[in-house]
Phi, psi and omega in degrees: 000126186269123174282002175241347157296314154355274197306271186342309201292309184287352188284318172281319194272014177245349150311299160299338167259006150294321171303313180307297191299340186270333138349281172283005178261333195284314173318318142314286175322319196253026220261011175221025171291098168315101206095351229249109221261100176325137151245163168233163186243113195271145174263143171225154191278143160269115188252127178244185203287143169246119160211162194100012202037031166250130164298102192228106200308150178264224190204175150231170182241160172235145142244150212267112161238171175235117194303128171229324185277017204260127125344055180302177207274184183221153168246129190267179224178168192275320208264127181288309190294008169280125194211155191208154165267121181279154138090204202261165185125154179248185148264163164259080192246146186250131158296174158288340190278004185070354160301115181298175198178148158239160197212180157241348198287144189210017162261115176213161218249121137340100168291182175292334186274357203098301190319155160258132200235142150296170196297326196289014186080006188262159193266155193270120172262169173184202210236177209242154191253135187227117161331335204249325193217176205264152162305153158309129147253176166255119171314289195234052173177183188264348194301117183122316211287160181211136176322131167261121181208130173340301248273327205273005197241046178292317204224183143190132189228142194214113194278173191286139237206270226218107172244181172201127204236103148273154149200165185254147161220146208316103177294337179250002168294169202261159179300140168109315161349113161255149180227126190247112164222175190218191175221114169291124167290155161234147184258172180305319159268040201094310196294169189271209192174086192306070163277149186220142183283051199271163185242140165213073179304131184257001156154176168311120208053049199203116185233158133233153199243101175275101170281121189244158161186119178069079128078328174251133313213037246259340181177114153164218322302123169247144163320135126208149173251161168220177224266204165274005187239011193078010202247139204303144175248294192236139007276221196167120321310150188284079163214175192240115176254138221221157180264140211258139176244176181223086174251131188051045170088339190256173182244152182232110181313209113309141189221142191262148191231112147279101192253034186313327207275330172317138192224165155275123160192145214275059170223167170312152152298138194188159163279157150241334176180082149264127145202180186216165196251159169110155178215145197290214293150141162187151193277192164239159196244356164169224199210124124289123185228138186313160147296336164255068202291113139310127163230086177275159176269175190224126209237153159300337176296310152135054165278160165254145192217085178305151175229310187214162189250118160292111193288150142219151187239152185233187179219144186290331176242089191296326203281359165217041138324146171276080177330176187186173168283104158140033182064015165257154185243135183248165130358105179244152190319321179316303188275344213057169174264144201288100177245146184284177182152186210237156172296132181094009175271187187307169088109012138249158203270192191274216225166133189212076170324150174089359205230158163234172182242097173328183158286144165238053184271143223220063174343292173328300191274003142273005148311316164333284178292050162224331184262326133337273193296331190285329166316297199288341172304288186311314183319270225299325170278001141309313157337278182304313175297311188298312169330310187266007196247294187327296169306336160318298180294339156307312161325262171337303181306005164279331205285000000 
């Protein structure tokens, strides 16, 4: 047996439990860390050849792994925009340096510029949001994603399109008979834009309807008739179409009316469902964000206006991402490759506003593991001394 193998050998085995202990101390520090992936330091024996019937001790060696795919648990928050993932998936967030990164840390804050930046400084991506289809991804790279940001949704004023004017009318009023009712409009800046609705019967079952606004003529006079039961016959299609205005620099569009539900009938003239789309200039008071996230805005009038669909991405091996500073992952030889996709799809979790995802450091047991390592440290440096005493006495027996 070589006394300097002795040696060596403790020299390896108090290496390993500095490493273990330098884990477990990085683990503890980050044990409020948002997102924040344990590592452990796993050991394997270094055994080296013997012969000669001597023995010649070995080692042990470590490796470094990361709980990365293990869930912590979540803490909820006042702030939507604060976000955590039920289930498997990263966020896409960008450095300064403009390099994409995945992360979990998902708290993030509205900057002075709009972006959302997480505490570690990265900015948040996604895809820009469309009503009618999900954005193109690129599968397997970052190509399409663009910073999400706020900053263009300061004011929105979005004008009038499309409405809808019921009213019932007086089935026993005498010919000629007017009936006045009106709709508030929105124009292309917000403003509001009174048009008004008179009725005139021109005989039985028989009306007409004239749109007017500020004085000018927008649509009429159209016929309509109805049946023996009061129920609308003409026009086909039941609707009122307005002619597009230009007042005062804005545009107030063509607006489509459906008065399919106008009835006859031997009641007083009433509304039954006036309303119209477009909203006045209104600020925004704050963010919604989805469970497949969506992330619309929140206007004062209380419209919600989607802007952007937030991406995640995932890896066949997540536990062996490359960890990096600020709580990010990068792509490794290790890991696969990065496939892109949305919250609620196949092989991705949900989106949970309001939430951050804890650290999923287990305090006890790195306290444990410290009082482990630190016993098994001391073991080892006995080794080595007794290992180092023996070379004294060896020494000595020349003297």
């Amino acid at each position: 047996m070589s006394l300097y193998g002795t040696m060596r050998t403790g020299v390896s085995g108090m290496n390993a439990q500095a490493n273990r202990l330098s884990t477990v101390a990085d683990n503890i520090a980050n044990a409020n860390t948002t997102g924040y992936k344990k590592a452990s330091t796993q050991f394997s024996s270094l055994i080296l050849p013997s012969t000669g019937g001597a023995y010649n001790s070995g080692g042990v060696t470590t490796d470094v792994r990361y709980s990365i795919s293990a869930q912590g648990t979540f803490t909820y928050t006042t702030s939507s925009t604060d976000l955590a993932i039920n289930g498997q998936g990263f966020f896409i967030v960008q450095g300064a340096d403009g390099q994409e990164y995945l992360t979990r840390a998902g708290a993030f804050t509205p900057m002075d510029d709009g972006s959302l930046q997480n505490s570690a400084g990265f900015t948040l991506m996604g895809y820009p949001y469309s009503s009618t289809e999900d954005p193109t991804i690129v599968v397997n790279g970052f190509d399409g994603l663009q910073e999400i940001n706020l900053s263009s949704g300061e004011l929105n004023a979005k004008g009038s399109l499309n409405g809808i004017l019921d009213v019932n009318l007086p089935s026993n009023a005498a010919n000629l008979t007017e009936k006045k009712t009106s709709l508030k409009a929105y124009d292309s800046q917000g403003n509001s834009r009174l048009i008004e609705f008179t009725y005139t019967k021109t005989g039985d079952n028989a009306w007409e309807v004239e749109a007017v606004y500020d004085g000018t003529t927008v649509a009429g006079p159209i016929a309509m008739t109805f049946d023996v039961d009061g129920k609308l016959l003409t026009p086909s299609p039941a609707t009122i179409t307005t002619t597009a205005q230009t007042p005062g620099g804005a545009e107030l569009a063509a607006l489509t009316i459906s008065i399919g539900s106008t009835t006859q009938l031997a009641a007083e003239f009433g509304v039954s469902n006036g309303k119209i789309d477009g909203n006045a200039a209104s600020k925004v008071t704050g963010y919604e964000i989805t469970d497949d996230g969506v992330l619309s805005l929140k206007y004062s009038n209380g419209e919600l206006s989607p802007k952007y669909r937030i991406a995640l991405a995932s890896v066949q091996s997540p536990d062996n991402l490359k960890p990096l500073p600020g709580n990010v992952y990068s792509q490794s030889n290790d890991s696969g490759v990065i496939v892109m996709g949305y919250a609620g799809t196949t092989g991705y979790g949900s989106i949970k506003s309001g939430a951050l995802e804890d650290s999923n450091v287990d305090i006890a047991e790195e306290l444990t593991g410290m009082i482990e390592s630190q016993r098994n440290y001391t073991a080892n440096s006995k080794v080595f001394q007794t290992g180092s005493e023996l070379m004294e006495v060896l020494v000595n027996l020349k003297r």
